[in-house]
C-alpha positions as CSV (number, residue, x, y, z in Angstrom):
1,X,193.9,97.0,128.8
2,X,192.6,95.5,125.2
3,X,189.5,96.6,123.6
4,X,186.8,94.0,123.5
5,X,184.7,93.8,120.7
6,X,180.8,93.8,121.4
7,X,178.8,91.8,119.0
8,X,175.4,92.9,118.7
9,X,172.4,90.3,117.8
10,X,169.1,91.8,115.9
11,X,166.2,91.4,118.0
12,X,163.1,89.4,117.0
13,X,161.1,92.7,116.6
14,X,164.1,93.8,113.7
15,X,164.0,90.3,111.7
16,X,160.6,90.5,111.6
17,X,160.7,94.1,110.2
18,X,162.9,92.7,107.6
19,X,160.0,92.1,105.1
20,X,159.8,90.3,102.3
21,X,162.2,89.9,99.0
22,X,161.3,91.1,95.7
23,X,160.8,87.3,94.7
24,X,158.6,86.4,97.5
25,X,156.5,89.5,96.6
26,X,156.1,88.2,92.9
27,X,155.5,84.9,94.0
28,X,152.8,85.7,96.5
29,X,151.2,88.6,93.5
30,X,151.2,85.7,90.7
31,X,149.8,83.0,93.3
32,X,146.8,85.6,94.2
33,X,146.7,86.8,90.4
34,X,146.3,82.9,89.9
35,X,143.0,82.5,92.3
36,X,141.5,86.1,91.2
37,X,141.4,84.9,87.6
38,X,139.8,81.4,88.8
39,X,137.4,83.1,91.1
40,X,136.4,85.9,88.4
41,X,136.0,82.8,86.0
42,X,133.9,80.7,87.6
43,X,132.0,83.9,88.8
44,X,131.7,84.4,85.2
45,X,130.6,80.9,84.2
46,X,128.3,80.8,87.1
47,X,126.2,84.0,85.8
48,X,126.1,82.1,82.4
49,X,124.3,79.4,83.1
50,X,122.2,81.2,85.5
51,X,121.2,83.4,82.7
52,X,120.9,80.8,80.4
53,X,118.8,79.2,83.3
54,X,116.3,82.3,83.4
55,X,115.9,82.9,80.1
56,X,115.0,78.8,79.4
57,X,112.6,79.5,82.2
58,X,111.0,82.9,80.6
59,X,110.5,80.6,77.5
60,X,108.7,78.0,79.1
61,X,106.3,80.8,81.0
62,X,105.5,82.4,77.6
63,X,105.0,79.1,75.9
64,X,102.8,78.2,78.7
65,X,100.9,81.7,78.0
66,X,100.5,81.4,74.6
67,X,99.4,77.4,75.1
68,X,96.5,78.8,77.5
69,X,95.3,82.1,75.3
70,X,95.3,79.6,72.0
71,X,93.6,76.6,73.9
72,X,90.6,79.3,75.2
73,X,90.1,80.8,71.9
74,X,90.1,77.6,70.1
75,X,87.4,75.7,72.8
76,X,85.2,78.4,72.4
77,X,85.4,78.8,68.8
78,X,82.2,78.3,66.7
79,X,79.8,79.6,70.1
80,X,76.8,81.0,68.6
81,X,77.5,80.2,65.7
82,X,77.0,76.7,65.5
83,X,74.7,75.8,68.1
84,X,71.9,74.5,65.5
85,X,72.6,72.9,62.6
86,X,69.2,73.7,61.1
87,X,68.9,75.7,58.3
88,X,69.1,79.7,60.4
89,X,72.5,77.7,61.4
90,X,73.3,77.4,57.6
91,X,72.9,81.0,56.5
92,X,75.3,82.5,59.2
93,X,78.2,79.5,58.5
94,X,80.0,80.9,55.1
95,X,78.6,84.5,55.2
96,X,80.6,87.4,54.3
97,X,80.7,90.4,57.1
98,X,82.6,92.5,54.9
99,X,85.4,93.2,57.3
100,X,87.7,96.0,56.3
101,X,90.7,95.9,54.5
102,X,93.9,94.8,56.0
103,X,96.4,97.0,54.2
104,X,97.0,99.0,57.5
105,X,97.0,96.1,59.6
106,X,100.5,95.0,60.8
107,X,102.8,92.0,59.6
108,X,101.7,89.5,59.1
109,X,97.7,90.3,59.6
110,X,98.3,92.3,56.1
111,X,99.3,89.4,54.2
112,X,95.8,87.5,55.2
113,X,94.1,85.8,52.6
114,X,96.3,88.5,50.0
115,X,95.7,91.4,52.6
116,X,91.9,91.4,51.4
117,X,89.8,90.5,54.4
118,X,86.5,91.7,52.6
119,X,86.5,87.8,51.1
120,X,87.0,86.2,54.8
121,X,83.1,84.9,55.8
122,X,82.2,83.2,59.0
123,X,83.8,80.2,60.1
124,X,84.4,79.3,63.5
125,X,87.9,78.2,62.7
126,X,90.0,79.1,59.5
127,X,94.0,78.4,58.8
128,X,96.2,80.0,56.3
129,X,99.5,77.8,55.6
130,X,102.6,80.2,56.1
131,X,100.9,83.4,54.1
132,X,104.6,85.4,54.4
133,X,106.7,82.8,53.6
134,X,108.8,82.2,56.5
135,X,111.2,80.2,57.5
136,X,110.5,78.4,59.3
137,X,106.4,78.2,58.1
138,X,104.2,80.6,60.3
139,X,100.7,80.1,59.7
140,X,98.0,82.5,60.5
141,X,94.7,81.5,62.4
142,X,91.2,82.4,62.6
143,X,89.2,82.5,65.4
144,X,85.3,83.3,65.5
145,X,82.6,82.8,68.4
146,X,80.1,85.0,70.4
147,X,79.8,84.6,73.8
148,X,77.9,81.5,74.4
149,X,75.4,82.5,76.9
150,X,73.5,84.7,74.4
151,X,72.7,81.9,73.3
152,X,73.1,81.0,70.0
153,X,69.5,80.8,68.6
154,X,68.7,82.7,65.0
155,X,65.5,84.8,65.1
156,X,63.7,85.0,61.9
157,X,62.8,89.0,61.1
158,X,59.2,89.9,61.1
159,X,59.8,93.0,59.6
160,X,62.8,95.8,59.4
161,X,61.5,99.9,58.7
162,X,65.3,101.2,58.8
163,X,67.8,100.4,62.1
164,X,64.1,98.8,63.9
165,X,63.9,95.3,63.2
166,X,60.7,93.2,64.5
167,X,61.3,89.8,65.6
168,X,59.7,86.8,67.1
169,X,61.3,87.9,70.9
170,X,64.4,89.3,72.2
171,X,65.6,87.1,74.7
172,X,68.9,87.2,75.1
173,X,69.7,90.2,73.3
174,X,70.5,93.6,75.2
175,X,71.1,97.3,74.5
176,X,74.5,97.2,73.5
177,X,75.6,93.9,72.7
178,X,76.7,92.5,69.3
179,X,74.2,90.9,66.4
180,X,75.0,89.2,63.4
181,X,72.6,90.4,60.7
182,X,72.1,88.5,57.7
183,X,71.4,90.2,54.5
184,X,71.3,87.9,51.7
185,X,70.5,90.7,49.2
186,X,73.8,92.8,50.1
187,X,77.6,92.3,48.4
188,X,78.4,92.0,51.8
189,X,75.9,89.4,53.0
190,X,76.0,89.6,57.0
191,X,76.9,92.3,59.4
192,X,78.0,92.6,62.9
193,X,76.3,95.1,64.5
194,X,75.9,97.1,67.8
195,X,72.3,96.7,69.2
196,X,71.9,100.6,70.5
197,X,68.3,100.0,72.1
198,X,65.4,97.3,73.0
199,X,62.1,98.0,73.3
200,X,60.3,97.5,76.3
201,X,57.7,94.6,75.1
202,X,60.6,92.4,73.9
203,X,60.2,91.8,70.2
204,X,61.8,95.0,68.5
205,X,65.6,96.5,69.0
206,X,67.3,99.3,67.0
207,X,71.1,98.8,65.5
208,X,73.7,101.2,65.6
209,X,73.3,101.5,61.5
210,X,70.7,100.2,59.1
211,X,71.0,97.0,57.1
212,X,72.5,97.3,53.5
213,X,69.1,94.9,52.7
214,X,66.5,93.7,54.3
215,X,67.8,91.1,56.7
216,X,66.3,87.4,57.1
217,X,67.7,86.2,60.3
218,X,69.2,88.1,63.6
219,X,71.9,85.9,65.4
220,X,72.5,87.4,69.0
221,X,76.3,86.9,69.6
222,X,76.0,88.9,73.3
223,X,78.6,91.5,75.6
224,X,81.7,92.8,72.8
225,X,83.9,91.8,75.2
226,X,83.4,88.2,74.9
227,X,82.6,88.3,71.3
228,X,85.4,87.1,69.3
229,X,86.4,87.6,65.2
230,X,90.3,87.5,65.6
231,X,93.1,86.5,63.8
232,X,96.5,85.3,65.0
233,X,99.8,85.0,63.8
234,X,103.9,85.4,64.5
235,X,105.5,88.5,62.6
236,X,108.7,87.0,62.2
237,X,110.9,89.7,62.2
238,X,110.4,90.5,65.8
239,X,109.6,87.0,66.9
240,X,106.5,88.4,68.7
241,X,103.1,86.7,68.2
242,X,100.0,89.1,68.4
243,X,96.3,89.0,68.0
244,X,94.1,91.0,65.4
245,X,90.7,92.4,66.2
246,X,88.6,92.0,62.7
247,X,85.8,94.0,64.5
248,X,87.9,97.1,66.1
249,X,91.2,96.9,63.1
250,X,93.2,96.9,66.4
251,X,96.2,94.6,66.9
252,X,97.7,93.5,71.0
253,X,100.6,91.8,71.3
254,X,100.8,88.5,73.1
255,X,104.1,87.4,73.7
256,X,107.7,88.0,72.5
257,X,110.4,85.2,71.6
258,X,107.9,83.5,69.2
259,X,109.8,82.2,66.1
260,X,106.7,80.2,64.6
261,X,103.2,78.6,64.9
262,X,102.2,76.1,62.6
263,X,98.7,74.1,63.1
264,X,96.3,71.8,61.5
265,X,92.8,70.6,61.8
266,X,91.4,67.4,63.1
267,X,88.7,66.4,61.1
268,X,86.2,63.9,61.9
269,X,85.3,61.1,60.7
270,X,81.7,59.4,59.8
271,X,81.6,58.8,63.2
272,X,81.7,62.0,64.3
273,X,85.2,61.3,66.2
274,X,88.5,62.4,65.2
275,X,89.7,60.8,62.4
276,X,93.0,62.8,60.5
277,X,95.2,65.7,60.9
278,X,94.6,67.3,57.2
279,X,96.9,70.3,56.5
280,X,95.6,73.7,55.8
281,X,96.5,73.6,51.9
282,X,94.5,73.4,48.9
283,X,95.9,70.2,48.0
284,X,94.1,68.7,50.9
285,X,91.0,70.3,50.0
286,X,91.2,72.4,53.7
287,X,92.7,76.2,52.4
288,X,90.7,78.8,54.1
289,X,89.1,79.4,49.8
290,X,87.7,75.9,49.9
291,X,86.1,76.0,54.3
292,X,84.4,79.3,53.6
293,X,82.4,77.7,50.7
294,X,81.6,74.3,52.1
295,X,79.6,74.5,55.7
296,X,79.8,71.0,55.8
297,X,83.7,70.6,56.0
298,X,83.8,73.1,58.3
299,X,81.1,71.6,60.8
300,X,83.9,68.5,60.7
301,X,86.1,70.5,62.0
302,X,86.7,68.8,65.8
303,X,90.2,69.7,66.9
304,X,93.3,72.0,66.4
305,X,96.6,70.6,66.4
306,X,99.2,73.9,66.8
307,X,103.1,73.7,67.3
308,X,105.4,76.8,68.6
309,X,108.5,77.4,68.2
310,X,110.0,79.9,71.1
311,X,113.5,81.4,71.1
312,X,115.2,82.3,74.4
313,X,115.7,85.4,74.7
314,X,119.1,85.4,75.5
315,X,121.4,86.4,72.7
316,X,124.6,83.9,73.7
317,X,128.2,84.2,72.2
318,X,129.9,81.6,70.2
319,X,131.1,78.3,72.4
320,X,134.0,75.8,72.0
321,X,133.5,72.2,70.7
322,X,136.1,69.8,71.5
323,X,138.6,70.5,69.1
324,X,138.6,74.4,70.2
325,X,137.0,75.3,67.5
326,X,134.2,78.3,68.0
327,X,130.4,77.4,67.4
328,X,127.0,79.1,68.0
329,X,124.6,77.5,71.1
330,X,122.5,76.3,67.7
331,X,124.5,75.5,64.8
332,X,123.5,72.6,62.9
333,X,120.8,71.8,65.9
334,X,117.4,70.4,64.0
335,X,114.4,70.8,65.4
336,X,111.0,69.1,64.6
337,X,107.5,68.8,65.2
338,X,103.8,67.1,64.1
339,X,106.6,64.1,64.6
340,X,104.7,60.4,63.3
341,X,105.2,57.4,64.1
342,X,108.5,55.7,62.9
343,X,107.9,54.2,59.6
344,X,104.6,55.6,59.5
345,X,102.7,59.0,58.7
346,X,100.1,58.5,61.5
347,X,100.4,59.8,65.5
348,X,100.9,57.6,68.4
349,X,96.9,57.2,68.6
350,X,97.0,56.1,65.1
351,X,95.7,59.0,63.4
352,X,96.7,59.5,60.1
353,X,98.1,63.1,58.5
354,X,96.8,64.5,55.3
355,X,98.8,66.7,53.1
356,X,101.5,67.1,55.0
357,X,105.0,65.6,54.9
358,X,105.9,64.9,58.8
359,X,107.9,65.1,60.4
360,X,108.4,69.5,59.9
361,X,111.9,70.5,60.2
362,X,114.2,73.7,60.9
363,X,117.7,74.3,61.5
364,X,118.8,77.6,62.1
365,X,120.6,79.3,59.5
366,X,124.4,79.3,59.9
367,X,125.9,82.3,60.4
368,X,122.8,84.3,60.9
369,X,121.7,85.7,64.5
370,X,119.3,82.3,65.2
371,X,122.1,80.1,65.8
372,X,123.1,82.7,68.8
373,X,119.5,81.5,70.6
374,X,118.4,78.6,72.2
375,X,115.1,77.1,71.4
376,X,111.8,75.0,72.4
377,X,109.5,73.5,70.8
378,X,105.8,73.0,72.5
379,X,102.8,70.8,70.5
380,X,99.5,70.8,71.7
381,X,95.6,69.9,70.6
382,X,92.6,72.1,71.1
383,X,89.0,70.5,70.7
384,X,86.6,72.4,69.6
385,X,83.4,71.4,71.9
386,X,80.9,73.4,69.7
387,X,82.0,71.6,66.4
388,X,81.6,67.9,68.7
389,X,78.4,69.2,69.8
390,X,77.1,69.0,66.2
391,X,79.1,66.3,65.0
């Protein structure tokens, strides 16, 4: 009987156990190499912007910082100081506290007025055009005021037998608050000084140290905290703007990722209203040299105008342009600010600048770590109520 030949058929659970060929495994590896690298990239490009994002937003919240600490300074600048414009008034305007030496003090505070803060008098408001040289110009500013509800009235000096000084009364003043002292006689004609003690029947106080000279007037300036001789100013180098006690030698810092502050004052006109934006140089006749000896051009004194310049924070690597090429976030990106009028060298409301070629320009240097940051630009204007009050 002939052999028959079986024929046996895989079954479905052996094809399927058959796998796959090296080409289909290659294919399938390249297709999901393929979306890995799209999905990593946009994972990438997604955390980009949303850094670029935050660190935009972290500018605009230290801008808005800075903008508020500036604006109360400024507003109360001149309080004590220049509530009468009678003659006491005159004596404390333009007198010379004899603050110490800035040698120790940090960039740029040490480069104040050439570092020698024993020629700075009382002023409510005083500006020094770029004193480092910077680029772009940093200017430094000058703040003075007491703290408004001592006061503000001058007390003539009945008589003074060491730290005791007599005067008419001594409302307003308290054990440990701050006076201003006038002492005409003295190379250092005023002082600021710590009352330590007032008598019970109101007319004599003791001060923490006796006058150089016999003293003429007594200003009452009130609580040390909310007395304020500062200066402030950007130190460039670490694009951090900080404030410098004149009365303690101490310096805080305010906020990081400030390139530059420039500013200007608004003077007033005849009319008492605010009539130019004059530059802090001594070709307008404003340079802090020029204030400090004329009372009356500082009394006209009605607003600040300030610009910042903030950097973001983010240090960003080099993008392509449109022909592939590789460029920095800022390269060849202009800003500007105290921007006119076209055609003109007046603002919007028509007032006019003085000394001062406007629009101010700055492009980041090429090559250099500033074209790797992004930056903002914030202008603003302070009045100065106690300076409108006497104007």
């Amino acid at each position: 009987m002939p052999l028959k030949t079986v024929r046996h058929f895989p079954s479905h659970a052996t094809l399927r156990q058959r796998g796959l060929t090296l080409i289909e495994l290659m294919v399938a590896m390249l297709i999901g190499l393929l979306l890995a690298l799209a999905m990593v990239s946009a994972l990438m490009f997604g955390e980009a912007q949303r850094r670029t994002t935050s660190a935009g937003s972290d500018t605009d919240q230290s801008g808005a910082y800075v903008a508020s600490v500036l604006d109360t300074a400024l507003r109360n600048a001149g309080s004590d100081l220049m509530r009468s414009a009678g003659p006491l008034s005159a004596q404390v305007l333009g007198c010379n506290p004899g603050f110490a030496a800035a040698t120790s003090a940090p960039t740029p505070f040490n480069q104040f007025l050439g570092g020698n803060l024993g020629n700075l008098s009382v002023a409510p408001v005083l500006i020094e055009s770029n004193p480092t040289n910077a680029s772009p110009p940093t200017d430094i500013l000058a703040v003075m005021s007491g703290s408004g509800a001592a006061g503000g009235i001058p007390r003539t000096v009945l008589g003074a037998a060491g730290a005791t000084l007599t005067l008419p009364n001594t409302i307003g003043i308290a054990a440990n608050s701050r006076v201003l002292i006038d002492q005409p006689n003295s190379s250092a004609n005023c002082s600021i000084q710590t009352v330590t003690a007032v008598n019970a029947g109101g007319t004599t106080l003791t001060l923490s140290a006796a006058p150089a000279s016999n003293p003429s007037i007594v200003l009452p300036l009130g609580d040390p905290s909310e007395v304020q001789f500062q200066l402030f100013g950007v130190d460039r180098a670490t694009a951090t703007l900080a404030s410098y006690d004149l009365l303690t030698n101490t310096s805080r810092p305010m906020a990081s990722n400030v390139v530059a502050m420039q500013a200007l004052y608004g003077v007033a006109g005849s009319n008492g209203q605010l009539a130019q934006w004059v530059a802090p140089t001594a070709a307008s006749g404003y340079d802090p040299q020029t204030l400090m000896a004329d009372q009356d051009k500082l009394r006209q004194i009605v607003a600040v105008r300030i610009a910042l310049i903030l950097q973001s924070a983010l240090y960003e690597k080099d993008a392509t342009d449109d022909n592939g090429q590789k460029v920095a976030v800022s390269a060849g990106r202009q800003l500007s600010w105290f921007n006119p009028v076209a055609e003109t060298n007046t603002d919007l409301t028509g007032i006019q600048f003085i000394g001062l070629s406007v629009p101010q320009t700055w492009t980041p240097a090429a090559d250099t770590a500033d074209e790797h940051h992004r930056y903002k630009v914030i202008e603003f204007v302070v009045p100065m109520r106690n300076s409108m009050i006497v104007n």
